[in-house]
C-alpha positions as MATLAB code, in Angstrom:
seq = 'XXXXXXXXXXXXXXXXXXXXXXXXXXXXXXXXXXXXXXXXXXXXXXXXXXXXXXXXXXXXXXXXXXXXXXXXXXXXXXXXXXXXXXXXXXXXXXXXXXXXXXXXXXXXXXXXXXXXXXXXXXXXXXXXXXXXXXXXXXXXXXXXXXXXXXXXXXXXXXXXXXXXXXXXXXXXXXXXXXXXXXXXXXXXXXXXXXXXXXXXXXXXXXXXXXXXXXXXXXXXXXXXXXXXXXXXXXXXXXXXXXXXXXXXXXXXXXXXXXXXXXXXXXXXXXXXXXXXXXXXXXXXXXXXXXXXXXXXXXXXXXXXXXXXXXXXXXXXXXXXXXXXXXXXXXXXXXXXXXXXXXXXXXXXXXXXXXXXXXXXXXXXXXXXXXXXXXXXXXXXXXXXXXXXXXXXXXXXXXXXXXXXXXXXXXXXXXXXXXXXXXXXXXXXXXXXX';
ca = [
       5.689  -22.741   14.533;
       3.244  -25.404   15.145;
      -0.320  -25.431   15.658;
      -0.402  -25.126   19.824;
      -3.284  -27.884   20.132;
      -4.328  -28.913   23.660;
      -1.675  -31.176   23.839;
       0.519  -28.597   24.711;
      -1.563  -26.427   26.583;
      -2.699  -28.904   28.964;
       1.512  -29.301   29.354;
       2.119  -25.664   29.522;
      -0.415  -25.157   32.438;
       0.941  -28.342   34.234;
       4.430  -26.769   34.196;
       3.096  -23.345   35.328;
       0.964  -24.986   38.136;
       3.814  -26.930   39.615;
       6.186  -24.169   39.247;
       3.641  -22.109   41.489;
       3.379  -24.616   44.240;
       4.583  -23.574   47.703;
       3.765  -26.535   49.502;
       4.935  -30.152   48.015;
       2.581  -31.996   49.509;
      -0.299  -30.746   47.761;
       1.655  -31.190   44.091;
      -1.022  -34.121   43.171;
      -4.217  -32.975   44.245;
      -3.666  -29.302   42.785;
      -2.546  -30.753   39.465;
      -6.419  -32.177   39.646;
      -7.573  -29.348   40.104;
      -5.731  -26.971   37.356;
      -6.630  -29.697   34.791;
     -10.046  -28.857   35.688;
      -9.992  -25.477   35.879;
     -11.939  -22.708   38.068;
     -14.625  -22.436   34.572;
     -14.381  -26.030   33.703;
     -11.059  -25.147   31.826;
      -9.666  -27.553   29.766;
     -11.138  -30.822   30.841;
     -13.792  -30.457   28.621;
     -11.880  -28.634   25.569;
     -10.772  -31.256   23.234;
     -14.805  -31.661   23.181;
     -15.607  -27.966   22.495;
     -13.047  -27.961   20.290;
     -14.050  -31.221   17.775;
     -15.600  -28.696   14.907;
     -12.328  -26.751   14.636;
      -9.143  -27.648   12.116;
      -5.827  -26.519   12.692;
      -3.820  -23.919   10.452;
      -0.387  -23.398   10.840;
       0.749  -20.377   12.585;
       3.443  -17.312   11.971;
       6.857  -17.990   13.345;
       8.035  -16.661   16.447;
       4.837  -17.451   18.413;
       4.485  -18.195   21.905;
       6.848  -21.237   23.315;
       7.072  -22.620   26.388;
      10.479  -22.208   26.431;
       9.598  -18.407   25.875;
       8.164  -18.996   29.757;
      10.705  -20.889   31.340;
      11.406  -19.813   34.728;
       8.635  -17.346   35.185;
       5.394  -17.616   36.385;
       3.193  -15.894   33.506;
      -0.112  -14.765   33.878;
      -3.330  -17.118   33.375;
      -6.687  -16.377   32.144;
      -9.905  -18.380   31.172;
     -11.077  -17.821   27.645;
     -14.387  -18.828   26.607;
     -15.848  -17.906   23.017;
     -19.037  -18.519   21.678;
     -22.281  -17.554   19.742;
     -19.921  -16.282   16.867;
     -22.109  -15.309   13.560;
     -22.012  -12.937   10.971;
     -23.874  -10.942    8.607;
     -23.635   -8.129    5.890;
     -20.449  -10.301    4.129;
     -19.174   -8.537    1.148;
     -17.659  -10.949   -1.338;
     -17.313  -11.635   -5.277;
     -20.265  -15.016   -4.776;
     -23.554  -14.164   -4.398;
     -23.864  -17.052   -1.644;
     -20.217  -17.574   -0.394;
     -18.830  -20.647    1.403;
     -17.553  -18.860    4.581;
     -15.047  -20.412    7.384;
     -12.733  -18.477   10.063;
      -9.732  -18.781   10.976;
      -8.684  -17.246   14.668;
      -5.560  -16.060   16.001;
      -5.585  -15.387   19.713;
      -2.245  -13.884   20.092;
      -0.370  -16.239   18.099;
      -1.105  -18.860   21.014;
      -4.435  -20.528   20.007;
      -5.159  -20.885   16.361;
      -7.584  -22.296   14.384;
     -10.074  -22.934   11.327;
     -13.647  -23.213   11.803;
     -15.893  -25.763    9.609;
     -17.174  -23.845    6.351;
     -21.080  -22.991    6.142;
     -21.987  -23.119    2.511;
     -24.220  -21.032    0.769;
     -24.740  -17.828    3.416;
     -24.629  -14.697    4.057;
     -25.397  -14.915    7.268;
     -23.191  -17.828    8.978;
     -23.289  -18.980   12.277;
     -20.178  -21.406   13.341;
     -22.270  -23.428   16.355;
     -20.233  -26.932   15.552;
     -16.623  -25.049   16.143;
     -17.334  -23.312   19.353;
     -20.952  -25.640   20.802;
     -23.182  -24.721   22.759;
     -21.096  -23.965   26.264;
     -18.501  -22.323   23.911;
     -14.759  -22.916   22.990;
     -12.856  -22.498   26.493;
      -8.881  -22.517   26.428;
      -6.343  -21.120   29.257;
      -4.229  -18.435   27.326;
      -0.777  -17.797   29.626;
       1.421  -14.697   28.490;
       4.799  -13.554   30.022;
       3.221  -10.164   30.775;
       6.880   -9.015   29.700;
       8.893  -10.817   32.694;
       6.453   -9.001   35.069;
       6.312  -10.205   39.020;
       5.621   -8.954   42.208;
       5.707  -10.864   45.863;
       2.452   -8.935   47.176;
       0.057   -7.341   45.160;
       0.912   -4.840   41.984;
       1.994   -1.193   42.159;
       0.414    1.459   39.858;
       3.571    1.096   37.693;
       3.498   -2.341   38.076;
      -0.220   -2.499   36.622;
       0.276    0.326   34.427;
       3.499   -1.961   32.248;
       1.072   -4.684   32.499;
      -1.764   -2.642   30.448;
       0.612   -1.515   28.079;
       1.965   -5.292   27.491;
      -1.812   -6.379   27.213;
      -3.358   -3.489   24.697;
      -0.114   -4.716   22.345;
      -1.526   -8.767   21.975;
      -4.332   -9.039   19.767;
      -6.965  -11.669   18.820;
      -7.332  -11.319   15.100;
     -10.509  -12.898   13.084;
     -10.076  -13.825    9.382;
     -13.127  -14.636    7.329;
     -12.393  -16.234    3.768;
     -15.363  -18.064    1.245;
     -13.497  -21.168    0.322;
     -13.425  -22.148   -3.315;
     -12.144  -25.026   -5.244;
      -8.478  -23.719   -5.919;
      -7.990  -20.196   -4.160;
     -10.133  -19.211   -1.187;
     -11.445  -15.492   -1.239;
     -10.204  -13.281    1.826;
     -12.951  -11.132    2.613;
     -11.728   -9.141    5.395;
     -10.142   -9.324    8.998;
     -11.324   -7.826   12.379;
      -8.691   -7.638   15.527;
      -9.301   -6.746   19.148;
      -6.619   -5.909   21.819;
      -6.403   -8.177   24.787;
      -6.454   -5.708   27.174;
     -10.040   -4.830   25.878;
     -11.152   -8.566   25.961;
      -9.806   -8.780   29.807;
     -11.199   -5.423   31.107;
     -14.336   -5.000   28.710;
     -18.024   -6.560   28.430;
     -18.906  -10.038   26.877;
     -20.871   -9.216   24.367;
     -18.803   -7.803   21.001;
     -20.137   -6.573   17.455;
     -17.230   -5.834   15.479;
     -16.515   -5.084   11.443;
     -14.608   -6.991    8.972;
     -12.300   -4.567    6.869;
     -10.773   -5.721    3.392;
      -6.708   -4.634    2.409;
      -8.345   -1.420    1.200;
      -9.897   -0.721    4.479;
     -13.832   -1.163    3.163;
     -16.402   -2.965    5.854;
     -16.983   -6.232    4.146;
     -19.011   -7.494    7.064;
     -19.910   -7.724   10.316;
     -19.105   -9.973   13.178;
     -21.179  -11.213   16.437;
     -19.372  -13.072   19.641;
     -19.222  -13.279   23.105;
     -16.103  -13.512   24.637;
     -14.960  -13.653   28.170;
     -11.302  -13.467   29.168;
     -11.074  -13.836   33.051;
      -7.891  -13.248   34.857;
      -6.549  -15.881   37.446;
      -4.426  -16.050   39.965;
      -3.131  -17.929   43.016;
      -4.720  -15.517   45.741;
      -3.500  -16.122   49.326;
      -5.256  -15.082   52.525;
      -2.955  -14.270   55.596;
      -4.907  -14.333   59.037;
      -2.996  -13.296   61.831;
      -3.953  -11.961   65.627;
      -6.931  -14.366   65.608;
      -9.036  -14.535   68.943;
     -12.421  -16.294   69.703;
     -14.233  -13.885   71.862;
     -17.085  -15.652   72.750;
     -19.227  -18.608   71.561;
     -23.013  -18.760   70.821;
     -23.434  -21.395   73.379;
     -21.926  -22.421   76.886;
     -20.899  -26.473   77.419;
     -17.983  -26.457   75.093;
     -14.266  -26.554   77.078;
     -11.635  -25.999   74.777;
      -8.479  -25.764   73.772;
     -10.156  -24.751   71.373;
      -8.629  -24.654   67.369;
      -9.734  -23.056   64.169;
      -9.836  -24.099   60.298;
      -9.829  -21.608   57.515;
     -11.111  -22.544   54.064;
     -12.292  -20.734   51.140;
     -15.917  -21.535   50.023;
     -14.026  -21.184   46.260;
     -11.930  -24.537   47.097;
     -12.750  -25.885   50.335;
     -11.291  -29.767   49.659;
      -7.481  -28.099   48.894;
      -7.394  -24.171   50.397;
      -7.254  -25.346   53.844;
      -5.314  -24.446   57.036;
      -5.792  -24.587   60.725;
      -4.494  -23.139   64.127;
      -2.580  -25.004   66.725;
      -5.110  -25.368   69.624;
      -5.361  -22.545   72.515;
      -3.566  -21.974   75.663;
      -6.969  -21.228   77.008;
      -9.779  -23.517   77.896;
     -12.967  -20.897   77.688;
     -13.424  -18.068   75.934;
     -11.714  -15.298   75.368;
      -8.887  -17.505   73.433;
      -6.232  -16.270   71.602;
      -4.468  -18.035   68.757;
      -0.898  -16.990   67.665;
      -0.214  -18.686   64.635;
      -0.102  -16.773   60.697;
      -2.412  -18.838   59.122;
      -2.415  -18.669   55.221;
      -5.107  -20.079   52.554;
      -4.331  -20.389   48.961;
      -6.651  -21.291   46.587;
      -6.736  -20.405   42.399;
      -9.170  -17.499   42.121;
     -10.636  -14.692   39.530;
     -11.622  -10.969   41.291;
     -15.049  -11.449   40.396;
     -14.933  -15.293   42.365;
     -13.247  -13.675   45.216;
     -15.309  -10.336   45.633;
     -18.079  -12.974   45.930;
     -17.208  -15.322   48.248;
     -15.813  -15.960   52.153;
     -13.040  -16.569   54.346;
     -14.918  -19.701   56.078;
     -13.811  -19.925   59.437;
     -14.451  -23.493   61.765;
     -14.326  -23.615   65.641;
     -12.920  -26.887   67.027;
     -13.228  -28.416   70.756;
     -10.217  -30.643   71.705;
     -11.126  -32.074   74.817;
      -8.303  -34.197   76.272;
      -7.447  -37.246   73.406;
     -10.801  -36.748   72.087;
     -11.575  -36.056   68.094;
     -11.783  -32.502   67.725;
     -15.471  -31.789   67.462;
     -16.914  -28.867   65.108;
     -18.951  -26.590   67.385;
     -19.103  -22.916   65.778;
     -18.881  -21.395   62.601;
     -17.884  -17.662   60.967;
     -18.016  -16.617   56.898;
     -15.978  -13.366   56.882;
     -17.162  -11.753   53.367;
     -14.286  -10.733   50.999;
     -15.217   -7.656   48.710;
     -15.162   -4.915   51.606;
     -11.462   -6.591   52.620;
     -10.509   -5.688   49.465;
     -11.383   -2.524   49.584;
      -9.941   -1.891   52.893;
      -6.844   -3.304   51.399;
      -6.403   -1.325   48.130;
      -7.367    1.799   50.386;
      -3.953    0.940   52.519;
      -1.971    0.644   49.584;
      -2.345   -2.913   48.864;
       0.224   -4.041   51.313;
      -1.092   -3.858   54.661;
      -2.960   -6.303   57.256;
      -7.139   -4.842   57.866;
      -9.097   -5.917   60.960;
     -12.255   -8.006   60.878;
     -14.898   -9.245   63.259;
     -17.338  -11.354   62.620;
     -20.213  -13.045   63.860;
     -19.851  -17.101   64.813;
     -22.486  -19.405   64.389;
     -24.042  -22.088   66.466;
     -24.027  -25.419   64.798;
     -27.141  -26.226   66.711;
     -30.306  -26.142   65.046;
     -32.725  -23.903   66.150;
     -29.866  -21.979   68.467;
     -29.982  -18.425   66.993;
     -26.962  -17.193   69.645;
     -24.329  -15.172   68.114;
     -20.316  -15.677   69.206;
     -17.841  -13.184   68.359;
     -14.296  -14.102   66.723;
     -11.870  -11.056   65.661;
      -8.698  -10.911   63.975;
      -6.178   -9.261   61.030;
      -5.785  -10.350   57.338;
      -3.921   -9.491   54.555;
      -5.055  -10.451   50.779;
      -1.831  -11.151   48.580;
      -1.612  -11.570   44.715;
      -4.824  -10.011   43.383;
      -5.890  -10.539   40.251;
      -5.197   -7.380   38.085;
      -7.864   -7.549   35.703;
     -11.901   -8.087   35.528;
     -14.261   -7.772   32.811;
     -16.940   -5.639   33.398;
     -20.603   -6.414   34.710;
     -22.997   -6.034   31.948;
     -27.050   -6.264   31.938;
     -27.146   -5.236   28.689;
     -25.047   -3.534   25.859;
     -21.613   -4.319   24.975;
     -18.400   -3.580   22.720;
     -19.692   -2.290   19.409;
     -17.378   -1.144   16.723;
     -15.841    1.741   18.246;
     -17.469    2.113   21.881;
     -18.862    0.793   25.049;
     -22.326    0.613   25.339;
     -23.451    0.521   28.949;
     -21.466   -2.167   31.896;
     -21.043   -1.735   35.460;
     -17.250   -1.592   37.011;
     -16.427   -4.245   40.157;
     -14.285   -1.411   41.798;
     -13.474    1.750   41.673;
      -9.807    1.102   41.074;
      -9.995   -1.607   38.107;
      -8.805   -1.204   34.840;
     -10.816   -0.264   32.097;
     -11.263   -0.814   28.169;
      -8.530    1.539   26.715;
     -11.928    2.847   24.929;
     -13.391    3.757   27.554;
      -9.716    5.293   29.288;
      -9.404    7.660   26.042;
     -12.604    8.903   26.464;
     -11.267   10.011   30.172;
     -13.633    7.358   31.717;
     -12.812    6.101   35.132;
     -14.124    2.937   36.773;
     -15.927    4.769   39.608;
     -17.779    6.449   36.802;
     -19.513    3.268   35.672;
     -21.247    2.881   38.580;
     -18.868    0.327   41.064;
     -20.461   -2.751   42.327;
     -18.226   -2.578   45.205;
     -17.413    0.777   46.739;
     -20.452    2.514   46.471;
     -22.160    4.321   49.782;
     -20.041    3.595   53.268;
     -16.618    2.124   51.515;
     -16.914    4.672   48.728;
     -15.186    7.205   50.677;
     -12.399    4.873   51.689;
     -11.647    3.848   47.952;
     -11.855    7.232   46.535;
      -8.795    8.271   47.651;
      -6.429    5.796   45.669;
      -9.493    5.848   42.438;
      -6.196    6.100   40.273;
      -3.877    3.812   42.295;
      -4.564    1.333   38.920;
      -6.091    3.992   36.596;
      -3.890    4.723   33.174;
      -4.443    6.586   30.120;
      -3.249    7.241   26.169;
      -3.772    3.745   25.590;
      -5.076    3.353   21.633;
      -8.369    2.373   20.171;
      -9.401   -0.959   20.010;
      -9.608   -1.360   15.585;
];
């Protein structure tokens, strides 16, 4: 196989994103917005990715063709800070490059650093780091709502079997010197910290060095958020005769996630609105956990502009508890609190209603404040939930995320998400090398 430059990964996520469209009249302005990317994605890679030379791959790598007529699964790679120290080799000041194989889907060669034992690769992966969108079948995997245990559990064993293997050579004049390799299951990058200190091993199995990165490998997917039984109880102010309408936006993509209501059958408050409104926007767990439902009242007075009076933010993360707690699949109430648009007007309106969250990302990396992946262990990191995956490290040592200390699902939803802890919990997965 070929070298898969950006060429064809910019292809191979432009075929993925239209495949995933629902709607055909938003075709052009998503396309935008996948070449972008939710982490700057790969707009900005050939840049990142100047210092780096191409080496050919194995065959039997990842095609598109490989991917045709399933929608794989996407995640946001971005590597940087990459050094090393304590190299082994036959010089006593070797000429040391990389080369990197991330799952026989992005490979490359870094530039060489001459004369050092202690080489740091800045030009290859900058300053902002080497970002790339790495898609893999998951196996043929797919679900309409959001994954089973099972479901997550084939996934995990699928991931912890794709690797991103590290070479480092010294490069001399006719035959470069392999000093030793270091590999790292994906399912590890996906579910474990950003920081990673691993060891280079010869053929015989010696240490011939040591390797620094970060690394983060966020999960994304095309969340959608059905609303349903929607009803404006009450506005912060009087003077505003409806029908009255709503728009629902995410605060992750509020120019293209956007739907709205027909208007009421009612003129004042309470109104009731009957439509199943859905938003769909491109979205990792950690993005989601941290954002809003956004939710706009509209006046439609007669042939009149609708005119913005109210506004709601409905916070996600205790939603998604409430719907992993139901088994994933079920609508939860929420009320919240709408907003006068009026400076100065602290009033507080009341709109109510059901949602369901569909297609959740699987996989999150863990929070870290410090620590990381060192050789053979997990030092320190903070779960998102208590039902995520974990590092299969950290699942053979009988770890489970609530043990780490959840950011969401501590105190009043803890009880609530306790019960399913091991709706997405698996074990007897093997060490990371």
């Amino acid at each position: 196989g070929c070298w898969r430059g950006l060429g064809s990964e910019r292809e191979l996520s432009r075929r993925i994103g239209s495949g995933r469209r629902v709607a055909e009249s938003r075709n052009a302005a998503r396309a935008g917005r996948e070449e972008r990317g939710p982490r700057e994605g790969l707009a900005r890679e050939k840049e990142r990715n100047r210092g780096g030379r191409d080496f050919p791959t194995q065959a039997g790598g990842t095609t598109c063709s490989r991917m045709a007529g399933h929608v794989p699964f996407l995640f946001d790679v971005t590597m940087s800070n990459v050094r090393a120290d304590g190299i082994v080799s036959k010089e006593r000041a070797p000429d040391c490059y990389l080369k990197v194989n991330f799952d026989e889907f992005k490979t490359f060669k870094t530039e060489t650093i001459k004369d050092s034992l202690t080489p740091s690769w800045n030009k290859t992966f900058g300053q902002d780091g080497l970002c790339f969108r790495y898609t893999t079948s998951g196996g043929g995997l797919s679900w309409r709502d959001n994954a089973t245990a099972d479901q997550v559990q084939s996934l995990c064993s699928w991931m912890v079997k794709k690797h991103l293997t590290i070479q480092i050579w010294n490069a001399n004049m006719f035959s470069d010197e392999y000093i030793g390799e270091c590999r790292v299951d994906l399912l590890t990058l996906c579910t474990g910290p950003s920081d990673y200190t691993l060891n280079f091993n010869n053929a015989e199995g010696r240490v011939t060095g040591h390797l620094y990165l970060s690394l983060t490998m966020v999960q994304i997917a095309e969340v959608s958020i059905e609303a349903s039984s929607l009803r404006l109880s009450s506005l912060p102010e009087d003077g505003h005769p409806g029908p009255f309408s709503l728009v629902l936006t995410s605060n992750l993509d509020r120019r293209y996630a956007e739907s709205k209501t027909n208007p009421s059958a009612e003129a004042w408050c309470p109104a009731s609105f009957h439509d199943d409104v859905l938003v769909r926007f491109d979205s990792s767990l950690r993005d989601l956990s941290e954002s809003t439902l956004n939710i706009a009242v509209y006046s439609a007075l007669g042939d009149k502009k609708p005119d913005k009076i109210a506004t709601s933010q409905v916070p996600l993360a205790p939603k998604i508890l409430e719907c992993h707690a139901a088994g994933g699949h079920a609508f939860v109430d929420f009320t919240a609190q709408v907003n006068s648009r009026t400076p100065g007007n602290t009033s507080k309106g009341s709109i109510s209603g059901r949602m369901k969250i569909h297609n959740l990302p699987v996989f999150t990396p863990l929070y870290m404040s410090e620590g990381g992946f060192v050789v053979d262990s997990v030092v320190g990191g903070q779960s998102l939930y208590p039902f995520v995956p974990l590092p299969p490290i950290l699942q053979a040592k009988g770890k489970k995320a609530r043990d780490l200390n959840p950011k969401y699902g501590a105190g009043g939803h803890g009880a609530a998400a306790a019960a399913p802890q091991d709706h997405h919990h698996h074990h007897h997965h093997q060490h990371a090398p």
